[in-house]
PyMOL commands that place a pseudoatom at each C-alpha (Angstrom):
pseudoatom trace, name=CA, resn=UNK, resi=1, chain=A, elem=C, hetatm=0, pos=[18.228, -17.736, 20.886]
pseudoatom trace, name=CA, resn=UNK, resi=2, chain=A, elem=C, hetatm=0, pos=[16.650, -17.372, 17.688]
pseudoatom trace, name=CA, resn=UNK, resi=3, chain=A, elem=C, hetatm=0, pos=[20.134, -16.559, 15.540]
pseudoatom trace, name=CA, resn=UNK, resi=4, chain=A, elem=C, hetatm=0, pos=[22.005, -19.548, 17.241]
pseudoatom trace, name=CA, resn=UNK, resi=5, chain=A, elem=C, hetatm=0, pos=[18.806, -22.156, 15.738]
pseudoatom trace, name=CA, resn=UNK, resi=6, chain=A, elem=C, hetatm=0, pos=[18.857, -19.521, 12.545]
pseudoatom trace, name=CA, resn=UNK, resi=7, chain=A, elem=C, hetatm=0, pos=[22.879, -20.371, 12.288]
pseudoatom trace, name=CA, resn=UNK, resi=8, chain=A, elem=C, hetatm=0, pos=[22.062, -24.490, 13.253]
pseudoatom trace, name=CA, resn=UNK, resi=9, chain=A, elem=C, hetatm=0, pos=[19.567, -24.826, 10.488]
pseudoatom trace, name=CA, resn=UNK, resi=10, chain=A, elem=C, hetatm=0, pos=[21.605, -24.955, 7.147]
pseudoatom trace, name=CA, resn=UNK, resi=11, chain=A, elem=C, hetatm=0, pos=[18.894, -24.697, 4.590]
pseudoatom trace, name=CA, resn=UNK, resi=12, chain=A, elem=C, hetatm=0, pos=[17.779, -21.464, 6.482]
pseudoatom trace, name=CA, resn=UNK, resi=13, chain=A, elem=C, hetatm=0, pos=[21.258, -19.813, 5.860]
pseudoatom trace, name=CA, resn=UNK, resi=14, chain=A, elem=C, hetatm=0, pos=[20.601, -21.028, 2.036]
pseudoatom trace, name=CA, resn=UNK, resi=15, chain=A, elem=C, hetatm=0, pos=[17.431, -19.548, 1.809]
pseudoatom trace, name=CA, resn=UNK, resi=16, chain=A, elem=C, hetatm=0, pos=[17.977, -16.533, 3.493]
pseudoatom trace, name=CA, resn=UNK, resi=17, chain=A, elem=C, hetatm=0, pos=[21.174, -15.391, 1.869]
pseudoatom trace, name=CA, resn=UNK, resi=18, chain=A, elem=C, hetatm=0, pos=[19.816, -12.855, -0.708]
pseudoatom trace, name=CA, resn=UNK, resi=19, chain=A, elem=C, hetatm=0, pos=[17.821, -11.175, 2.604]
pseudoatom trace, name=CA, resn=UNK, resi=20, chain=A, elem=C, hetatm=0, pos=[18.783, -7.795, 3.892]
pseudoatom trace, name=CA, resn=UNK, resi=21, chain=A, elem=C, hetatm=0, pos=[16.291, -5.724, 4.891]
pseudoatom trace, name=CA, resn=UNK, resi=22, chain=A, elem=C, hetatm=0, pos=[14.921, -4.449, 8.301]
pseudoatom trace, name=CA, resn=UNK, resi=23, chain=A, elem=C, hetatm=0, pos=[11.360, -5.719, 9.490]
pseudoatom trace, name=CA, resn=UNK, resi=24, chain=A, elem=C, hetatm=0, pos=[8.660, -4.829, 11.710]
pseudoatom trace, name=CA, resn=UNK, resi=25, chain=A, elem=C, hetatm=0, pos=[7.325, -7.223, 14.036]
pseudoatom trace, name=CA, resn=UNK, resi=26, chain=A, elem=C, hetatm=0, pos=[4.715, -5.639, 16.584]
pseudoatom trace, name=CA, resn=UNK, resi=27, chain=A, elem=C, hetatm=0, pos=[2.846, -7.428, 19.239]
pseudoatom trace, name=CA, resn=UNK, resi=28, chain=A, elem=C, hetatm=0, pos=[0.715, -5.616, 21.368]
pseudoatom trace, name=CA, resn=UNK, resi=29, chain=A, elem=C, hetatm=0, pos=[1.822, -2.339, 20.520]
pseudoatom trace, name=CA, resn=UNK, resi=30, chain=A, elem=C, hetatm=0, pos=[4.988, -2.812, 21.307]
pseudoatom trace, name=CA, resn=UNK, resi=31, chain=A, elem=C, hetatm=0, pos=[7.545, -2.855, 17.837]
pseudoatom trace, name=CA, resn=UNK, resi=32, chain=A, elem=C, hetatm=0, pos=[10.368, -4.536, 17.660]
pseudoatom trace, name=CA, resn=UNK, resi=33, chain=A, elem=C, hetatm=0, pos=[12.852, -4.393, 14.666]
pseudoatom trace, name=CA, resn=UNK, resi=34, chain=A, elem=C, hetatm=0, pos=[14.430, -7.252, 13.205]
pseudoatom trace, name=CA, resn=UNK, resi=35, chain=A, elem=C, hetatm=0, pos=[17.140, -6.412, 10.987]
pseudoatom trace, name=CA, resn=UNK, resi=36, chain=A, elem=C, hetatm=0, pos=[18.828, -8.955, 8.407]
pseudoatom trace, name=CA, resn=UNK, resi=37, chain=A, elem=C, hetatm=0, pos=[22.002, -9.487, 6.738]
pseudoatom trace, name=CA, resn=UNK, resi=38, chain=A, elem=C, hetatm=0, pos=[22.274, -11.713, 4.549]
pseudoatom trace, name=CA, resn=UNK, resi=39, chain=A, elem=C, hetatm=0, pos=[20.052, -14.083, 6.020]
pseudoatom trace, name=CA, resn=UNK, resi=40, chain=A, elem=C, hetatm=0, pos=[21.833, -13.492, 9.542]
pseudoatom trace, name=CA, resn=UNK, resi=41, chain=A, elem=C, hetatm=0, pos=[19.656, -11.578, 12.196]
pseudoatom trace, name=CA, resn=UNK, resi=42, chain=A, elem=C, hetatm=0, pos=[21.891, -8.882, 12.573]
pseudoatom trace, name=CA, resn=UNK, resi=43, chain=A, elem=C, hetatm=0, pos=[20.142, -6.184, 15.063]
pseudoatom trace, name=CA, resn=UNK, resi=44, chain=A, elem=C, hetatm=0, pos=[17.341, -6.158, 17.456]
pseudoatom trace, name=CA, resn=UNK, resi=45, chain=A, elem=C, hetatm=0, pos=[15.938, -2.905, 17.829]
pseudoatom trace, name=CA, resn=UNK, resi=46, chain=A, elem=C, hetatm=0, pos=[12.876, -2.173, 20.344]
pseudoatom trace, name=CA, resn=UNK, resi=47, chain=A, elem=C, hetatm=0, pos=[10.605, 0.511, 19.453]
pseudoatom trace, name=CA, resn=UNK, resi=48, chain=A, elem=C, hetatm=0, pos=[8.815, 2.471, 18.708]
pseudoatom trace, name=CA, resn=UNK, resi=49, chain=A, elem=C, hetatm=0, pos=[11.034, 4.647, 16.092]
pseudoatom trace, name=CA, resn=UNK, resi=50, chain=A, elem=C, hetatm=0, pos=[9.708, 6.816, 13.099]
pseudoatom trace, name=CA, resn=UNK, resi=51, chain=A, elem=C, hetatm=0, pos=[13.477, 6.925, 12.323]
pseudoatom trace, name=CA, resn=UNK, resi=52, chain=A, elem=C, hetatm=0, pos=[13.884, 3.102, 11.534]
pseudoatom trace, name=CA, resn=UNK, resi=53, chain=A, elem=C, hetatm=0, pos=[12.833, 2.194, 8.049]
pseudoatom trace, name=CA, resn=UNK, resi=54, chain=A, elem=C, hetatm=0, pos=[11.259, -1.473, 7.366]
pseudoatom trace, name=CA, resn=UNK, resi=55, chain=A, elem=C, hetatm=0, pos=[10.022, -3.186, 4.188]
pseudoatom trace, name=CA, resn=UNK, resi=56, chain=A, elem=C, hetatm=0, pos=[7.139, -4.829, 5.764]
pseudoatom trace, name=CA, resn=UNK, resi=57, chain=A, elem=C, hetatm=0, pos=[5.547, -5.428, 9.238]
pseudoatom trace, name=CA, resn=UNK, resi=58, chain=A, elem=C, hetatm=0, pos=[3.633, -8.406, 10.892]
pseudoatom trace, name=CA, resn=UNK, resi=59, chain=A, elem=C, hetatm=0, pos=[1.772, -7.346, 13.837]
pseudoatom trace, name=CA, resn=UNK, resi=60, chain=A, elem=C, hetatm=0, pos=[-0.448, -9.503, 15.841]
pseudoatom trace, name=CA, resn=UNK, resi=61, chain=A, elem=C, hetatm=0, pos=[-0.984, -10.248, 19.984]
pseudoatom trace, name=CA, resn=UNK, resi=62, chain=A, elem=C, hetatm=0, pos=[0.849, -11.397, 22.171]
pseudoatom trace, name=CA, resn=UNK, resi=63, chain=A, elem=C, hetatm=0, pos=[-1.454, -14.629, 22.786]
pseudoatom trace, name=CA, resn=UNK, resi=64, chain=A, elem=C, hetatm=0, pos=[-2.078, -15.327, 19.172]
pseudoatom trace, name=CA, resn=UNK, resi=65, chain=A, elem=C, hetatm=0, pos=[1.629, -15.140, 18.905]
pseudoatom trace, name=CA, resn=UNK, resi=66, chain=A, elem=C, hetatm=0, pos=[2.095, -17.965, 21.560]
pseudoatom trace, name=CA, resn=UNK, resi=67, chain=A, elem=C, hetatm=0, pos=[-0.299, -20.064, 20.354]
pseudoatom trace, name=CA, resn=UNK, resi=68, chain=A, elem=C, hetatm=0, pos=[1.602, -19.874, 16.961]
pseudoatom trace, name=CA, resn=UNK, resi=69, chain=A, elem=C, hetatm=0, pos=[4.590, -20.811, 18.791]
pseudoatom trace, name=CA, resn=UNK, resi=70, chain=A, elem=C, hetatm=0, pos=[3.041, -23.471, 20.324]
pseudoatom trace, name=CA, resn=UNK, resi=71, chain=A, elem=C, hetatm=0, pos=[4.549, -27.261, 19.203]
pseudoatom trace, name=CA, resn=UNK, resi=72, chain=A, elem=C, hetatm=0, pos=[1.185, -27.891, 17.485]
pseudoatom trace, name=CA, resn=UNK, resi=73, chain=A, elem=C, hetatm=0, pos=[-0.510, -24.726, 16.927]
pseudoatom trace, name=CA, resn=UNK, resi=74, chain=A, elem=C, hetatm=0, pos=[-4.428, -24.347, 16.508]
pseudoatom trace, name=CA, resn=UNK, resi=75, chain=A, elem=C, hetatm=0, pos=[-5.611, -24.128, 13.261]
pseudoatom trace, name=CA, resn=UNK, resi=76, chain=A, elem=C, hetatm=0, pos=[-5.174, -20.346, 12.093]
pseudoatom trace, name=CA, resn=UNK, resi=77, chain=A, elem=C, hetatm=0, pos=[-2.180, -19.726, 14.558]
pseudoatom trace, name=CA, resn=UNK, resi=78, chain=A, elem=C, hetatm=0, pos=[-0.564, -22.444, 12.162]
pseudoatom trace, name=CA, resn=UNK, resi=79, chain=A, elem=C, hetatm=0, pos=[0.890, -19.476, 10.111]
pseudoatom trace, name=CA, resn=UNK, resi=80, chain=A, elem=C, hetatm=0, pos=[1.497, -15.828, 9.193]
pseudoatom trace, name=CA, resn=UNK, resi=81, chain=A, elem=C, hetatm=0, pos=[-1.015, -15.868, 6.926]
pseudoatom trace, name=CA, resn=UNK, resi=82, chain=A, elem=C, hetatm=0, pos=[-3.673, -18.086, 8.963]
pseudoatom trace, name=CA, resn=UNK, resi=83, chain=A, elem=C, hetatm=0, pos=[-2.933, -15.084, 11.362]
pseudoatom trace, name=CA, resn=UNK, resi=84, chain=A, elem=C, hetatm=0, pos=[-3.880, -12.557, 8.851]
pseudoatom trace, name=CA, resn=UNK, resi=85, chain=A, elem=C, hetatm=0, pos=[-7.153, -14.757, 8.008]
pseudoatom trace, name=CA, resn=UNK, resi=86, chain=A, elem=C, hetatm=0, pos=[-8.657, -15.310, 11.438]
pseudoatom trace, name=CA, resn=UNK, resi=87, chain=A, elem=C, hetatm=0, pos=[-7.910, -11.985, 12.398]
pseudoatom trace, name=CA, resn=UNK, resi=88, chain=A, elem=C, hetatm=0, pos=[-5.429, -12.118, 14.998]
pseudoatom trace, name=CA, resn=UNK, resi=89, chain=A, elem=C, hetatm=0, pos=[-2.326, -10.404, 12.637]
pseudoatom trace, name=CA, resn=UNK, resi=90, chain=A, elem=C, hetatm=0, pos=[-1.630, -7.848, 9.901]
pseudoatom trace, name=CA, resn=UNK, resi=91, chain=A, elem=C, hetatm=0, pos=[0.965, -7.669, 7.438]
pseudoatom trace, name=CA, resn=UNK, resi=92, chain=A, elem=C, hetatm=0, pos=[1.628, -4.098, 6.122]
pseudoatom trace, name=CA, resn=UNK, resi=93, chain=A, elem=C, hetatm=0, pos=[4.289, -2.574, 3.942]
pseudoatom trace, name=CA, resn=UNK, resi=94, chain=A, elem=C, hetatm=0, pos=[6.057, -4.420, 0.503]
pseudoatom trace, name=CA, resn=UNK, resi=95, chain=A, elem=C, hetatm=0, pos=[4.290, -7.506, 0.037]
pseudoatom trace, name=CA, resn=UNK, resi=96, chain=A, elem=C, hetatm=0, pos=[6.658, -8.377, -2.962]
pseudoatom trace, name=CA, resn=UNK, resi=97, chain=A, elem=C, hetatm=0, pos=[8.980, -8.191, -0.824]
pseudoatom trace, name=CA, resn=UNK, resi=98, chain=A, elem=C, hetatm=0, pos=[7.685, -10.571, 1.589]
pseudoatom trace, name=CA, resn=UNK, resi=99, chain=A, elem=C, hetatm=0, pos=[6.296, -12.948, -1.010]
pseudoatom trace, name=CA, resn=UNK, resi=100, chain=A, elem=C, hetatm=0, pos=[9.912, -13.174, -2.602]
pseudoatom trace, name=CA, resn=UNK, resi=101, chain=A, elem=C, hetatm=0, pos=[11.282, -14.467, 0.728]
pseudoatom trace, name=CA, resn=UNK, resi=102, chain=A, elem=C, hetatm=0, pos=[7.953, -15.662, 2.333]
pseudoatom trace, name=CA, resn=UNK, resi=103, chain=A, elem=C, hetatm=0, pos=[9.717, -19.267, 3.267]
pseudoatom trace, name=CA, resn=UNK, resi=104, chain=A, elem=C, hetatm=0, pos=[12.330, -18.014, 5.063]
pseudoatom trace, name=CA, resn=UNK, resi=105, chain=A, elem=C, hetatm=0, pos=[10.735, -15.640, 7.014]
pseudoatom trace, name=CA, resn=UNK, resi=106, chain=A, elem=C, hetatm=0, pos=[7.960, -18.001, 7.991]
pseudoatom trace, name=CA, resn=UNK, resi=107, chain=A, elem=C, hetatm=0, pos=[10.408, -20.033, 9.184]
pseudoatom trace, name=CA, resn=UNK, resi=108, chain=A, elem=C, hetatm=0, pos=[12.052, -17.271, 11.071]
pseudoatom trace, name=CA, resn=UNK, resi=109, chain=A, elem=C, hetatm=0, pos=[9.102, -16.465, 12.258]
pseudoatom trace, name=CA, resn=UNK, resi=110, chain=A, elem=C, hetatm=0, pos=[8.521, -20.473, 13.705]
pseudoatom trace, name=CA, resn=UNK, resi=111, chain=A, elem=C, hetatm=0, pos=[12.283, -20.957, 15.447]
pseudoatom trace, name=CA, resn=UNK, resi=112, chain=A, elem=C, hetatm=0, pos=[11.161, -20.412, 18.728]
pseudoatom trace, name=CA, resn=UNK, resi=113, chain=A, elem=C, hetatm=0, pos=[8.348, -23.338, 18.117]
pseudoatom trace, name=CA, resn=UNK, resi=114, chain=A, elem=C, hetatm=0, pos=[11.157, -25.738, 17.098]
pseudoatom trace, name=CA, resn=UNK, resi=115, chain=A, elem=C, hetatm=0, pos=[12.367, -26.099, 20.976]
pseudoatom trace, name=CA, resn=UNK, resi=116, chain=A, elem=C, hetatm=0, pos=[8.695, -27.324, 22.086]
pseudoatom trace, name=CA, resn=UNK, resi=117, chain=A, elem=C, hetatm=0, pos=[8.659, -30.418, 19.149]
pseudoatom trace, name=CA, resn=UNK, resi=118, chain=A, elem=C, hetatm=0, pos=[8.550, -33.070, 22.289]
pseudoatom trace, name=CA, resn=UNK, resi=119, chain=A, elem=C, hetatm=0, pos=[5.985, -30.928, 24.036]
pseudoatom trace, name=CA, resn=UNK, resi=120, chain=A, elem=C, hetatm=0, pos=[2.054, -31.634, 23.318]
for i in range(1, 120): cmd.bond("trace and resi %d" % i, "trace and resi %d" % (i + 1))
show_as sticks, trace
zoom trace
């Protein structure tokens, strides 16, 4: 689901074209790897693995994490970093690495929301 709106939303594919690299995403304890190439989610990987290398992690719960998938989220659950700031997320590993291609992993990060736009 998320690679077919990732492949539908061109300026995505722009922005996320210099992006390989494998990241962490844990909710609840539970990890799940997302690896990119080239701006293409290439692998899924569940976890846990101390095998599987990743340049940085976001890990939150798994009702903070619907709430920022929610059509109009909160304030706070608004985005990775209002995560981070109310305490419902972390965000571990190589920041610079993160902050180079912060945009287009927030808006990774937000596909799912984009289905729920005529929700409220």
């Amino acid at each position: 689901m998320v690679q077919a709106r990732l492949d539908a939303t061109p300026h995505l594919q722009r922005l996320g074209r210099l992006f390989s690299e494998t990241v962490l995403v844990e909710v609840d304890g539970e990890e799940i790897y997302l690896g990119f190439d080239r701006g293409r989610l290439a692998t899924v990987t569940p976890g846990p693995s101390r095998k599987t290398p990743w340049r940085f992690a976001l890990r939150t719960d798994g009702a903070a994490l619907a709430e920022f998938w929610r059509a109009r989220p909160q304030p706070g659950f608004h985005d990775i970093f209002g995560l981070v700031k109310i305490g419902r997320g972390r965000i571990d590993g190589d920041i610079l690495c993160l902050v180079r291609n912060l945009r287009f992993f927030k808006e990774v990060m937000a596909l799912p929301r984009a289905g729920q736009e005529g929700a409220a």
